[in-house]
VOGU-3710 file (C-alpha; in Angstrom, 3 decimals, decimal comma):
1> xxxxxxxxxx> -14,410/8,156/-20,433  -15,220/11,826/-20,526  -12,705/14,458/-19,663  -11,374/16,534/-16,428  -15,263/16,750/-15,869  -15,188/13,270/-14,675  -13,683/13,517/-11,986  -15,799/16,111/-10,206  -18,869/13,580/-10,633  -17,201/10,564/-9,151
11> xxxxxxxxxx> -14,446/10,131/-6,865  -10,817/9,542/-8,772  -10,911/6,260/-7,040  -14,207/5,313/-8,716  -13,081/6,275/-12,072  -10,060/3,733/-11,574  -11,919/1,050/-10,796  -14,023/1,789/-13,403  -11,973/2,150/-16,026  -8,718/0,787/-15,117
21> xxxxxxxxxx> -7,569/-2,732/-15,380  -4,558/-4,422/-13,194  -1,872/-6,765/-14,572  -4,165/-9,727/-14,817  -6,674/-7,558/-16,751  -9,345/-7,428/-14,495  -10,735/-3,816/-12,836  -8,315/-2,353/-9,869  -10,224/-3,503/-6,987  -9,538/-1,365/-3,776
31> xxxxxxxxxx> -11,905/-3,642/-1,407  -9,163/-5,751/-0,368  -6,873/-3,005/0,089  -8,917/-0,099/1,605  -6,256/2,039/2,781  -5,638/2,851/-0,934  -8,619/4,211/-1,260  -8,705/7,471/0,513  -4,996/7,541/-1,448  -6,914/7,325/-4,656
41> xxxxxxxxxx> -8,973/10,190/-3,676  -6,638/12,417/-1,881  -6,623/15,884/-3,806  -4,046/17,250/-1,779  -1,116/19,290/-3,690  1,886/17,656/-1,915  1,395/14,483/-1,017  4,230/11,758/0,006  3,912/7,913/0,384  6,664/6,067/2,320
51> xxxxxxxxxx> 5,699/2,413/1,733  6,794/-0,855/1,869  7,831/-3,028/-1,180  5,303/-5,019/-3,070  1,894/-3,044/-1,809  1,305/-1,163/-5,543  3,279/1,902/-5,054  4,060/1,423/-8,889  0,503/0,835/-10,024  -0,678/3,653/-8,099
61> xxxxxxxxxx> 1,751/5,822/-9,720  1,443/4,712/-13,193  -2,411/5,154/-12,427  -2,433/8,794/-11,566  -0,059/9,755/-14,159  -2,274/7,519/-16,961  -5,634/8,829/-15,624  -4,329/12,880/-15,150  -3,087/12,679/-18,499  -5,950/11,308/-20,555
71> xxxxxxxxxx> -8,611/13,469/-18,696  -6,461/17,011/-19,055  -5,612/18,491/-22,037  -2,151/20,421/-22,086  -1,261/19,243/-18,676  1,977/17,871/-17,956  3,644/15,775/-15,648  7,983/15,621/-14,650  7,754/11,738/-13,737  11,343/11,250/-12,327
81> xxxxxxxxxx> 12,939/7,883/-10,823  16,533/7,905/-9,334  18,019/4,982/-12,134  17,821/4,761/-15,941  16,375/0,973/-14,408  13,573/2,496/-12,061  12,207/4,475/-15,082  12,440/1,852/-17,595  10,771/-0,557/-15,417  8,096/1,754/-14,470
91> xxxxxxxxxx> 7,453/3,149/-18,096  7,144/-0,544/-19,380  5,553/-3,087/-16,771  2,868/-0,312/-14,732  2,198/2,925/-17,430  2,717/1,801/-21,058  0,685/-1,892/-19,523  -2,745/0,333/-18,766  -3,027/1,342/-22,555  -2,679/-2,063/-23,716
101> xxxxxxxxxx> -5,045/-3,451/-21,436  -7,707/-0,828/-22,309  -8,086/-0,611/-26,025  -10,676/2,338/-26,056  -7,729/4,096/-23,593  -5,476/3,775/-26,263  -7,476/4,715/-29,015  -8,251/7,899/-27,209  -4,476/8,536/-26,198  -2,669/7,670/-29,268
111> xxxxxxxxxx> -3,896/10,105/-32,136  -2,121/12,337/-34,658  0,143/14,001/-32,635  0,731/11,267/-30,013  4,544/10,235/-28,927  5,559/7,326/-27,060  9,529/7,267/-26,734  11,729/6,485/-23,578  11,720/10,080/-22,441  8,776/11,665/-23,425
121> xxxxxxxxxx> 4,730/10,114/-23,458  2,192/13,148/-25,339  -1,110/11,661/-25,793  -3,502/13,437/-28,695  -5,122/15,757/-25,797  -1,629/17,477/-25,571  -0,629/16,287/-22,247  2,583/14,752/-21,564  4,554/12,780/-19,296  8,265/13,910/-19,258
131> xxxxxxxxxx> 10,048/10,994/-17,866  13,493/10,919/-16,056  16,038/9,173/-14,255  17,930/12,359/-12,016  19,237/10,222/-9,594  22,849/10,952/-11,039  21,922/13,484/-14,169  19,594/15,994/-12,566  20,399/18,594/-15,722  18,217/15,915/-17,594
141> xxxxxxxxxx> 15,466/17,852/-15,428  16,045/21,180/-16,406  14,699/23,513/-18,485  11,324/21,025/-18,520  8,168/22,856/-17,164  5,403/21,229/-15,843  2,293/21,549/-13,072  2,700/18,157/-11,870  5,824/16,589/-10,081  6,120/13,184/-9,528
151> xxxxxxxxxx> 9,306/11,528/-8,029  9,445/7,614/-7,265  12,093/5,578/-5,640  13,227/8,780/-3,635  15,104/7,323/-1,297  17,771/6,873/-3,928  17,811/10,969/-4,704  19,972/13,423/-3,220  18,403/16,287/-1,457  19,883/18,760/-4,313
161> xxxxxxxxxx> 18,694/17,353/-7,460  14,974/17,301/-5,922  15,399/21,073/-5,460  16,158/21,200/-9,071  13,333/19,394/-10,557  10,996/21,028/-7,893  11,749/24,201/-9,929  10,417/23,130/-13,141  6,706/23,847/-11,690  7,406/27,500/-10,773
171> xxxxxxxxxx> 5,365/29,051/-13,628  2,080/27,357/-11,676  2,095/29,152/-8,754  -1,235/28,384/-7,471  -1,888/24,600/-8,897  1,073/22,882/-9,390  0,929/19,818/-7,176  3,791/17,379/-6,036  3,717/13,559/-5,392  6,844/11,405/-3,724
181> xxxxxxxxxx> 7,288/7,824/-3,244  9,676/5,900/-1,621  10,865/2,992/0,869  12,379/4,383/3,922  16,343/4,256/4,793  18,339/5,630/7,246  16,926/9,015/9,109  19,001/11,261/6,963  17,437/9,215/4,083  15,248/12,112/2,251
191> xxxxxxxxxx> 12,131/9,699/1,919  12,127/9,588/5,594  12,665/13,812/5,983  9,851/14,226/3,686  7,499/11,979/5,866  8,194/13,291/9,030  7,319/16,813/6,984  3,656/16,011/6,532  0,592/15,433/8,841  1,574/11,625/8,797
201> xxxxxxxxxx> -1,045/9,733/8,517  -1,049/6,518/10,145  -3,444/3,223/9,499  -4,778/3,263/13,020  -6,428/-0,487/13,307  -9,422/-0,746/16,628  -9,484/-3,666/18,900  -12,943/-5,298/18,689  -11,663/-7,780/21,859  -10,610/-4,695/24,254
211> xxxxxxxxxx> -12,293/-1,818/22,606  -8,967/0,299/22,435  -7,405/2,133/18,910  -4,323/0,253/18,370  -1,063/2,237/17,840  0,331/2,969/15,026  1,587/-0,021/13,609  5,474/-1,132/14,910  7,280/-4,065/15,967  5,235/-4,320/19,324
221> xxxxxxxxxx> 2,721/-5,664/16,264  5,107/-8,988/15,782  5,933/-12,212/17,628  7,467/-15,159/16,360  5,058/-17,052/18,656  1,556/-15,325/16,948  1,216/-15,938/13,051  -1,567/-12,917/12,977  -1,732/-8,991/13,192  -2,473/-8,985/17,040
231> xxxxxxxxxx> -3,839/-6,112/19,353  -0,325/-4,509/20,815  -2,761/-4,084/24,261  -4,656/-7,501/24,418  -2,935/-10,231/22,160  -6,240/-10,684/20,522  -6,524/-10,796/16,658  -7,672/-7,451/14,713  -8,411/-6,802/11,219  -6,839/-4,636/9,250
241> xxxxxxxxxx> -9,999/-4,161/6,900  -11,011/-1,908/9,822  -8,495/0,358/9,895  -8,572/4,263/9,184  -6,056/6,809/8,489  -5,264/8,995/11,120  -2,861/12,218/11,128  -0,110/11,919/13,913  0,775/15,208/13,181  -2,225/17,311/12,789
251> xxxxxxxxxx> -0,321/20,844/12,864  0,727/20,375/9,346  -0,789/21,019/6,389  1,535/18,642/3,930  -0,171/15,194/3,719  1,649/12,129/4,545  0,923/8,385/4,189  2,812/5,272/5,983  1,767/2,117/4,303  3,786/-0,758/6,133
261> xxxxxxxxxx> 3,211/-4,343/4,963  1,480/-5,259/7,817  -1,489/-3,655/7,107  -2,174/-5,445/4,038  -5,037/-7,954/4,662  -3,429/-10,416/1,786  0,077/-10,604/3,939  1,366/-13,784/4,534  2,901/-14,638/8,265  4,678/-17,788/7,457
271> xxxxxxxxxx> 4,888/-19,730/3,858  6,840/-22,495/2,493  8,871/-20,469/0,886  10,110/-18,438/3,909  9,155/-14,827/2,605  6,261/-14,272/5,116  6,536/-11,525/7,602  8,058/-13,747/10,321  10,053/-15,738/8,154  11,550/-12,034/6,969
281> xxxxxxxxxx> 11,144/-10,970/10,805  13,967/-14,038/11,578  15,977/-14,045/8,553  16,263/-10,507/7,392  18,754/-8,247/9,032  17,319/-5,826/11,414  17,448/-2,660/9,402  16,154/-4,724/6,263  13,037/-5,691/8,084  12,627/-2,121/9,437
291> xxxxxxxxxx> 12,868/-0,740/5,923  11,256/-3,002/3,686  8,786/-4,626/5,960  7,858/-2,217/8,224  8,591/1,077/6,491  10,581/2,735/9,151  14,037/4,115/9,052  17,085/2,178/9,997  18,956/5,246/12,207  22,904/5,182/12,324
301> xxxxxxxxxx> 24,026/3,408/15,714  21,140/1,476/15,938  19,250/4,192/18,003  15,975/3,886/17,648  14,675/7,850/17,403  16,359/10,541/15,999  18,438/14,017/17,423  16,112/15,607/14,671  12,756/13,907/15,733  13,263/14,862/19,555
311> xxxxxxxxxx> 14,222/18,543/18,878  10,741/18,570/16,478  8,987/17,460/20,043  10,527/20,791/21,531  7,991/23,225/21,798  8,791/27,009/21,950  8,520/27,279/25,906  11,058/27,415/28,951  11,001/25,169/31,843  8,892/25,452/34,444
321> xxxxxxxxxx> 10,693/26,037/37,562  9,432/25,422/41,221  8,573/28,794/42,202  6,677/29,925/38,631  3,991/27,124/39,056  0,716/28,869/38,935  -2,499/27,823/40,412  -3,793/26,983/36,365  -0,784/24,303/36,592  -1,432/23,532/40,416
331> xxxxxxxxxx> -4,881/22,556/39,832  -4,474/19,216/37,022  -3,054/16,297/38,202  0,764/16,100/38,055  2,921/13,180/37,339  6,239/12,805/38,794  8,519/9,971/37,834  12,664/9,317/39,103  15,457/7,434/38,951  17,963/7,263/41,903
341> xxxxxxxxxx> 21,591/6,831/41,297  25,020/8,283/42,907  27,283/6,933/40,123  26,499/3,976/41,033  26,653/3,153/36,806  29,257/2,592/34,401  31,541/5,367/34,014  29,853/7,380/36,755  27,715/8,627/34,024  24,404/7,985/35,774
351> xxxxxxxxxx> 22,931/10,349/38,434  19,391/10,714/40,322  16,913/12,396/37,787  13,178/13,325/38,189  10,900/14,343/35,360  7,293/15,956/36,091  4,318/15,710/33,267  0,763/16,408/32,995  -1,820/15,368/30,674  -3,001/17,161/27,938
361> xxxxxxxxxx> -5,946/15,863/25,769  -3,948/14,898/22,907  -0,126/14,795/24,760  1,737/14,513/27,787  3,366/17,589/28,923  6,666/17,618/30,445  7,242/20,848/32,647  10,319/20,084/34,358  13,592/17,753/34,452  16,280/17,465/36,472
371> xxxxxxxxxx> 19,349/15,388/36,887  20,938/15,561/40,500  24,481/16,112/39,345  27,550/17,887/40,836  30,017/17,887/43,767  27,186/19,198/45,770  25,486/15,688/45,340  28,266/13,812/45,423  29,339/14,395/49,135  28,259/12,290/51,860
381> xxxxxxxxxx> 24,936/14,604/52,244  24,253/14,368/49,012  21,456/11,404/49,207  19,848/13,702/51,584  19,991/16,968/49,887  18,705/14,609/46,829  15,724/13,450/49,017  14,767/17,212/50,370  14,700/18,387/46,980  12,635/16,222/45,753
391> xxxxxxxxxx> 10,207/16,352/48,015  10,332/20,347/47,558  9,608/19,632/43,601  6,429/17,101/45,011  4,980/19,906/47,269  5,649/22,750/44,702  4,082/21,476/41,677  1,185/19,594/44,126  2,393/15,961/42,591  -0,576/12,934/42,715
401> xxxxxxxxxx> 1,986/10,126/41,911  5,433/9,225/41,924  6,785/6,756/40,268  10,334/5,371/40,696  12,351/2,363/40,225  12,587/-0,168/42,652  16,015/-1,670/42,291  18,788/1,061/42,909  16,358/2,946/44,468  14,686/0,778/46,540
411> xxxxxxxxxx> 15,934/2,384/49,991  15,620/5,865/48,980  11,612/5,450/47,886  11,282/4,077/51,311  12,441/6,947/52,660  10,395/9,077/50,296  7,200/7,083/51,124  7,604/8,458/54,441  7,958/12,264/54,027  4,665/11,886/51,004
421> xxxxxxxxxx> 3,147/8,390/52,182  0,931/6,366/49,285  1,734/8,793/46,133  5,273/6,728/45,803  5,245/3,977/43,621  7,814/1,096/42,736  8,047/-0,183/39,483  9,608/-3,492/38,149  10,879/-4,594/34,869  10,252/-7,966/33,849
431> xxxxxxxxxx> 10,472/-9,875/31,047  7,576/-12,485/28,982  4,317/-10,292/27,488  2,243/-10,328/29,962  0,439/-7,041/30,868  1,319/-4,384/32,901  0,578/-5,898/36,445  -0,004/-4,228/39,945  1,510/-6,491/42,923  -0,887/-5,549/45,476
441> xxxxxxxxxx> 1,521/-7,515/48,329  4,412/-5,446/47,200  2,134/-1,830/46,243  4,818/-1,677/42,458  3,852/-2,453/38,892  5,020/-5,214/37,412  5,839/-4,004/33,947  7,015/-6,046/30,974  10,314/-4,433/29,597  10,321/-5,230/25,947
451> xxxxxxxxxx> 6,386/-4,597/25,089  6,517/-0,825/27,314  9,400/-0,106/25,351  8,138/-0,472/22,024  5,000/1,487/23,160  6,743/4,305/24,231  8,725/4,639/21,267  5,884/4,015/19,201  4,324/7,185/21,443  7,400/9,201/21,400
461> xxxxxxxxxx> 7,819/9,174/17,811  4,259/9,923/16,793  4,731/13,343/19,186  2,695/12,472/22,285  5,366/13,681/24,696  5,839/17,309/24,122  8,971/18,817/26,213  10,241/22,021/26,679  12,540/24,164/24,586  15,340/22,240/22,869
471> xxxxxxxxxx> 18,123/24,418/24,983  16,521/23,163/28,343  15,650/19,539/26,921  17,968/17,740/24,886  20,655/17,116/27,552  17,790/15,029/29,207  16,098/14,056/25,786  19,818/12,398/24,309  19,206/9,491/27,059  16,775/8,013/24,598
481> xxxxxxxxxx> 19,383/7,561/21,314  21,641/5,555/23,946  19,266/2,622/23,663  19,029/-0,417/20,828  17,402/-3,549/20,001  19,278/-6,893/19,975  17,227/-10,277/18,651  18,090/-13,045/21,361  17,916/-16,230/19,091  17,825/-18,384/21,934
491> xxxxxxxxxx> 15,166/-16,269/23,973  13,344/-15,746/20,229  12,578/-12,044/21,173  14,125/-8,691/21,198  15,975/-7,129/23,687  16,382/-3,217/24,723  20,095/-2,600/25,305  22,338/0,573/26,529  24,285/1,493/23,602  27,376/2,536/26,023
501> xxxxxxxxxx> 27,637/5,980/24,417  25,755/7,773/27,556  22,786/7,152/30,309  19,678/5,684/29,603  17,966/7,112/32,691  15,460/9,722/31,160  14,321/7,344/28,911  12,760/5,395/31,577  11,308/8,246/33,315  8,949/8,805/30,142
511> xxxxxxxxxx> 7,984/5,311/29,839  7,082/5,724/34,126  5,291/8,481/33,088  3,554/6,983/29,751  2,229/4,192/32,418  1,095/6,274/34,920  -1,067/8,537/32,347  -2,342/5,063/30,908  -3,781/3,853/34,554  -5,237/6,941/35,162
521> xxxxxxxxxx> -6,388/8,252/32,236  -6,580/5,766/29,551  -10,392/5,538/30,293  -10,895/9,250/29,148  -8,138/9,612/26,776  -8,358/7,599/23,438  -5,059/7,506/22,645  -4,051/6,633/26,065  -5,097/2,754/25,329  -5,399/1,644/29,098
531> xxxxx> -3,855/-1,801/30,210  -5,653/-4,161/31,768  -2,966/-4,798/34,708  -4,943/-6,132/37,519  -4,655/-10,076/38,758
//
């Protein structure tokens, strides 16, 4: 193999397969795993990987660090795990394993001058791998210098000592690069921080049965009852050898890979042995499954999004109130979605609320909230005064379609219909997976609870609803940490559940508002996936 030349001729993922063998001594192979390759390839200098177990994180790494340091001379890589264990293990079964398997490798690497000892790996170019375990000795980091940083198993790290070793490539200014590697935690957990600080790519799988891009890949993507990666729209099988990576967060710069097991074309759904994704999907405890199989944080409570991930949605931007709507604003469609209660809820916690939203190309736009609380609402006129405002709100920000619930509220939209006739619209929970349905008899979706749910998560935390400021939001934006999943044994499905600790009612109001933009946009839109609702 010639030197750092080589890699300007032929991709880095090339040269691997080229030269590289795996643990059964045969070339890496990336055909049956093609979301590795644009990994292979990526030349980005901060990269992180937030993976599941058991998909090659530790080849990968061992690969990099193996092919960087046999193609540079001088260069030098900080390789740091959190345990003496992680670093052993990695040293000895996935770096030390590619020189063995590759005897002119090794006779290129291990010259006069060569060392090979538990902390340190210098091959006869002059590069070396400085390996360490900082996960409770961070000073075994310092005073080491080196353009490359590579931390596995970060998950296991405190924030501090990655600061630390971070340092030790501060005399390359201008190409020092940085590579971390973890399985995801809890959302404090740093491997989870990290992720949501990069562009975020996601494996975005297409649909060949419905023509749609499939989210990115959540638990709306299981069901005890299908033993396949399904389309979340259409139930119909897709293949993950068709997938692409796609940024969720395209402002940033920092790049960002999710690699949950499910898009593995090898995974196993059930097996004899019980370790296939449903078998884990009944058997493992929720946050287990959530970390290790589908490589999303656990969150403390059981919430399902994060304080931190809503005030990231928070754009820098007041509300917008009635009488600053301008003509720009007046002339897109406008989306209006409520909720009536008059503490009619537990703990008289719950109170009408409206949200309006438009469309954006690539986001929904809230540009107003309001919840319909204080003695002034609470009096006997206080349905009424509810009723006029909100029909000031539909006529001042020239709303095409509300959409409200129909149980609590089912009196007051019929009293709504009649001051702004056919733009009010009832919707229904229901349970089972069939699609989003519209009951022509009774003019209200039909919407399945469960499935709409994990969508709009899925939505909210990949950024598609952007709100405004966090001072004028997060009162409204807290409704959706009050909400968990429960697995009914008997039912064999997951349930959404009120957590108790405050309203739920805003919540809803964005997944209203997530359907509406679906019916009426989702032809135009890609990422607006439309469902096919009709009878």
């Amino acid at each position: 193999m010639s030197r750092a030349s080589s890699q300007s001729r032929m991709g880095r993922a090339l040269l691997i397969q080229k030269y590289f063998k795996n643990k059964e001594g045969l070339p890496i192979e990336l055909g049956s795993r093609p979301y590795w390759k644009q990994i292979y390839n990526e030349n980005s200098r901060y990269c992180v990987l937030m993976t599941s177990r058991q998909l090659g994180k530790s080849t990968y790494v061992a690969t990099r660090a193996v092919l960087q340091t046999v193609s540079k001379g001088s260069g030098s890589i900080l390789l740091s795990t959190a345990s003496r264990d992680q670093l052993r293990d990695l040293r000895e079964n996935s770096i030390l394993p590619h020189f063995e398997r590759n005897a002119s490798l090794k006779r290129r690497a291990f010259k006069q001058g060569s060392i090979n000892n538990a902390s340190s790996l210098q091959v006869s170019n002059g590069s070396v791998i400085f390996m360490r375990a900082i996960g409770t000795r961070v000073n075994s980091a310092r005073g080491i210098s080196a353009k490359s940083i590579i931390v596995d198993e970060i998950q296991d790290i405190p924030k501090g000592h990655l600061d630390v070793i971070m340092e030790s490539a501060a005399n390359f200014p201008s190409d020092s690069n940085y590579l971390f590697l973890g399985t995801c935690k809890g959302e404090e957990n740093l491997m989870y921080q990290l992720f949501l600080d990069t562009c975020q790519n996601e494996w975005i799988i297409p649909c060949e049965a419905c023509g749609n891009d499939n989210p990115p890949i959540g638990l709306e993507h299981v069901d005890l009852q299908m033993e396949y990666l399904f389309c979340s729209i259409c139930k119909e099988p897709i293949d993950a050898l068709k997938g692409r990576w796609v940024p969720q967060n395209t402002e940033c710069q920092r790049t960002g890979y999710r690699i949950p097991r499910l898009i593995d074309p090898r995974t196993n759904w059930r097996t004899s042995a019980s370790d296939g994704i449903l078998d884990k999907y009944e058997n493992y405890t929720r946050d287990r499954f959530l970390n290790e199989v589908m490589c999303l944080p656990n969150v403390s409570g059981q919430a399902l999004i994060t304080r931190q991930e809503l005030e990231s949605f928070c754009e820098d931007r007041p509300m917008m109130l009635p009488g600053e709507v301008s003509e720009k604003v007046r002339d897109k469609p406008t989306i209006a979605t409520l909720d009536w209660a008059y503490n009619t809820k537990e703990d008289g916690q719950s109170h009408s609320i409206i949200s309006i939203a438009q469309v954006e190309h690539d986001h929904i736009k809230i540009l107003y909230m309001k919840r319909f609380s204080g003695p002034q609402y609470d009096g006997v006129q206080g349905p009424q005064m509810v009723l006029d405002e909100i029909v000031g709100l539909v006529g001042a920000f020239y709303v095409n379609w509300v959409l409200a619930d129909h149980r609590i509220g089912n009196k007051e939209n019929l009293r709504l219909r009649q001051r702004i006739g056919e733009r009010m619209v009832e919707v229904e929970y229901s349970g089972g997976s069939h699609p989003v349905r519209w009951k022509r008899e009774q003019q209200r979706f039909s919407v399945p609870r469960t499935q709409s749910m994990d969508r709009l998560y899925n939505q909210l935390r990949s950024g598609r609803f952007r709100f405004p400021n966090s001072t004028d939001s997060m009162t409204f934006l807290e409704d959706c940490m009050n909400v968990y999943t429960e697995y009914d044994a008997e039912k064999r499905t997951r349930l959404y559940k009120k957590s108790g600790k405050g309203p739920d009612d805003y919540l809803h109001l964005l997944n209203y508002t997530l359907i509406t933009a679906i019916e009426h946009y989702g032809s135009r839109i890609n990422w607006l996936n439309k469902f096919d609702y009709r009878d």
